[in-house]
C-alpha positions in Angstrom: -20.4 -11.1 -62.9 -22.2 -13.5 -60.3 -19.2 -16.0 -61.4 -17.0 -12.8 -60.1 -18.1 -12.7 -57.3 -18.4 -16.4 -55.8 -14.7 -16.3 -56.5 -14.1 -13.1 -54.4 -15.9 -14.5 -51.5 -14.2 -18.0 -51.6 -11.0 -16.5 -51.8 -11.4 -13.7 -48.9 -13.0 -17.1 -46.8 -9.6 -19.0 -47.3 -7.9 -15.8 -46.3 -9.6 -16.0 -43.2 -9.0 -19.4 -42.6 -5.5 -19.4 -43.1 -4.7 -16.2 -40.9 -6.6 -16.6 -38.0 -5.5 -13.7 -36.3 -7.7 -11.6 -38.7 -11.0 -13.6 -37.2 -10.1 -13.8 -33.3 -10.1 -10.5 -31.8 -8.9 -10.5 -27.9 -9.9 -8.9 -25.2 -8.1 -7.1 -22.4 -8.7 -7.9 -18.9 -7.9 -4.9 -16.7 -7.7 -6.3 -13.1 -8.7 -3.9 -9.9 -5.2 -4.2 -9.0 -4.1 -2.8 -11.6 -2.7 -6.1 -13.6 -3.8 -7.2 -17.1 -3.9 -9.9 -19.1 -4.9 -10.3 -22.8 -6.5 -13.6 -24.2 -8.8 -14.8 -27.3 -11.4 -15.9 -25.2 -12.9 -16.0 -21.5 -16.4 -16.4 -20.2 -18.4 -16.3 -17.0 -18.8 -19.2 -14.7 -20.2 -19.0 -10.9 -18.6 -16.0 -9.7 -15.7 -16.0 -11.7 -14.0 -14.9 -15.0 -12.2 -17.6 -16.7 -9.9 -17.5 -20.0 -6.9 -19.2 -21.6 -3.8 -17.6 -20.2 -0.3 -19.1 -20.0 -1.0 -22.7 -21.6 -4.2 -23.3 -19.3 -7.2 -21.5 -17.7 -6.9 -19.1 -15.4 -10.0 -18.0 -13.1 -10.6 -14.8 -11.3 -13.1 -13.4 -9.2 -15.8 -11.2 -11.0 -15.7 -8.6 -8.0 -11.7 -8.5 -8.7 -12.2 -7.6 -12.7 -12.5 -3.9 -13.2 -13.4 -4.5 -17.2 -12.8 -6.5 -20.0 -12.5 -4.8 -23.4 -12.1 -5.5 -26.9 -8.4 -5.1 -27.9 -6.0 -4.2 -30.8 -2.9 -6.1 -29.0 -1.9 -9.3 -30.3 -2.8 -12.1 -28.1 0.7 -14.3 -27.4 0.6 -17.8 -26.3 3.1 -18.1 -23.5 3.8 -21.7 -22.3 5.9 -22.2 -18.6 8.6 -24.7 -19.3 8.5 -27.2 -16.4 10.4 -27.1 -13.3 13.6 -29.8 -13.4 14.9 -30.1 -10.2 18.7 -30.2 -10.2 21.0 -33.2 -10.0 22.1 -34.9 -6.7 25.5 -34.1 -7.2 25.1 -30.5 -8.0 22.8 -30.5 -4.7 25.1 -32.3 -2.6 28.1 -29.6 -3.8 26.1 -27.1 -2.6 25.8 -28.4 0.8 29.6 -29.0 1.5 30.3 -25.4 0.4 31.9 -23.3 3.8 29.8 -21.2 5.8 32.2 -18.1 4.6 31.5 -19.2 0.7 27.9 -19.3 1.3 28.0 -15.6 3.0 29.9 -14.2 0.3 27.4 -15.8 -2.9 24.3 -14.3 -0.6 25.8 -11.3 -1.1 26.3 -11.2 -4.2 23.4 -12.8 -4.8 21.6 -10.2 -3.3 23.3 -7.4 -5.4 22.1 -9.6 -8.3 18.5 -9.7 -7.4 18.2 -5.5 -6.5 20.0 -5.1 -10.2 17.5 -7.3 -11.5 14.5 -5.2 -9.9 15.8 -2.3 -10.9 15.8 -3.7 -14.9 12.4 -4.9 -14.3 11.3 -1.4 -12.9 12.8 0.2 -15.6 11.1 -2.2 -17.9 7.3 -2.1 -16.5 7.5 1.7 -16.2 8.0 1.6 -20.2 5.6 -0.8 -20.7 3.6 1.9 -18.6 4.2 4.8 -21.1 4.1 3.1 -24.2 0.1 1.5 -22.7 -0.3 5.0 -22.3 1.0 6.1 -25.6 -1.3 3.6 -27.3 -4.3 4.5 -25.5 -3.8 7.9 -26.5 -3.1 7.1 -30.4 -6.2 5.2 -30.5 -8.3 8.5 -28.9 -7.0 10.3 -31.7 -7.3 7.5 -34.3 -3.5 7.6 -35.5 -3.1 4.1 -37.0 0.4 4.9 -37.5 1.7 5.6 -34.0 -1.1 2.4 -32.5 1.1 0.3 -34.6 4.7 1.5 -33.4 3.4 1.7 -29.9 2.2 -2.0 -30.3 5.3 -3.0 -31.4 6.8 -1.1 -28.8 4.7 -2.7 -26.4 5.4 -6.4 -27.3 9.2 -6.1 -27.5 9.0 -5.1 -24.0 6.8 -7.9 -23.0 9.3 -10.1 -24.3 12.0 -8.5 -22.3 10.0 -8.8 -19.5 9.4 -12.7 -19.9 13.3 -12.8 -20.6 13.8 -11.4 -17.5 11.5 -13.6 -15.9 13.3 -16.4 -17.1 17.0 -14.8 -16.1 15.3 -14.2 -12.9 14.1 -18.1 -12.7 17.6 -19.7 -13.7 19.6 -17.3 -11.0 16.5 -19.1 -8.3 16.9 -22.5 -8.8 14.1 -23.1 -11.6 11.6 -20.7 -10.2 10.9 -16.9 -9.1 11.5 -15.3 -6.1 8.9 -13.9 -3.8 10.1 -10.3 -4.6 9.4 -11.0 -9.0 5.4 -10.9 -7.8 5.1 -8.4 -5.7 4.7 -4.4 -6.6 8.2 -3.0 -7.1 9.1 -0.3 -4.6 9.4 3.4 -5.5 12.8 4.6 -6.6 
């Protein structure tokens, strides 16, 4: 029986130490602002918050956090790739384009970008509803719908980042002022 045992214990300690999702748990940053992030770690220094976000540490002001809690969502390693700056004959096409050409690509151009802030508002305003949806599952403590909304929630984040990076390649590389700041009302 005490045999029994041992290997019960050594077998859930390899389970653990091949998944370690099941071990970490993460946390969720919740930002005055209103912005959150979601990481497997952070910790006080000085006056500031600092966790692993994006590939690197990211620090914030403590009087800026509103909480950090314990979360069910998956933390998701996102790494940038780097900026490659275009090649000198692509740049010097640019330049010899007409003054009429240019005038006509802004404008499209600029039909481009409010089509892309209106995916990204439609986007964040699910995101929005489905945070909501979750919260509201885990009041009631239906595993079931936490789960769907989860999902729910991290296909969207991934559109979101695929946006980004739609966003980034129209730009030249990297995003426009208008991807950071708070999208106007409808």
């Amino acid at each position: 029986m005490n045999l029994m045992k041992n290997y019960i214990a050594a077998i859930i300690s390899i389970i653990f130490l091949i998944c370690p999702s099941i071990c970490f748990s993460s946390y969720l940053i919740e930002l005055n602002n209103g912005s959150t992030f979601i990481t497997y770690h952070y910790w006080k220094e000085g006056s500031q918050i600092k966790f692993y976000c994006y590939g690197g540490v990211v620090g914030i002001q403590k009087d800026l956090v509103r909480e950090i809690k314990e979360s069910d969502l998956a933390y998701r390693e996102v790494i940038d790739e780097p900026y490659v700056p275009e090649a000198p004959e692509v740049q010097a096409e640019a330049k010899g384009k007409s003054e009429e050409k240019k005038e006509k690509m802004t404008s499209v151009s600029d039909a481009r970008d409010k089509a892309l802030q209106e995916e990204k508002r439609r986007i964040m305003t699910e995101i929005q509803a489905a945070r909501a949806a979750f919260v509201e599952a885990k009041a009631k403590n239906d595993r079931e719908r936490m789960q769907a909304e989860r999902k729910k929630l991290l296909s969207l984040q991934t559109e979101l980042l695929k946006l980004r990076e739609k966003v980034r390649d129209d730009h030249g590389g990297q995003a426009p002022a208008w991807w950071d700041e708070p999208l106007p009302a409808p």
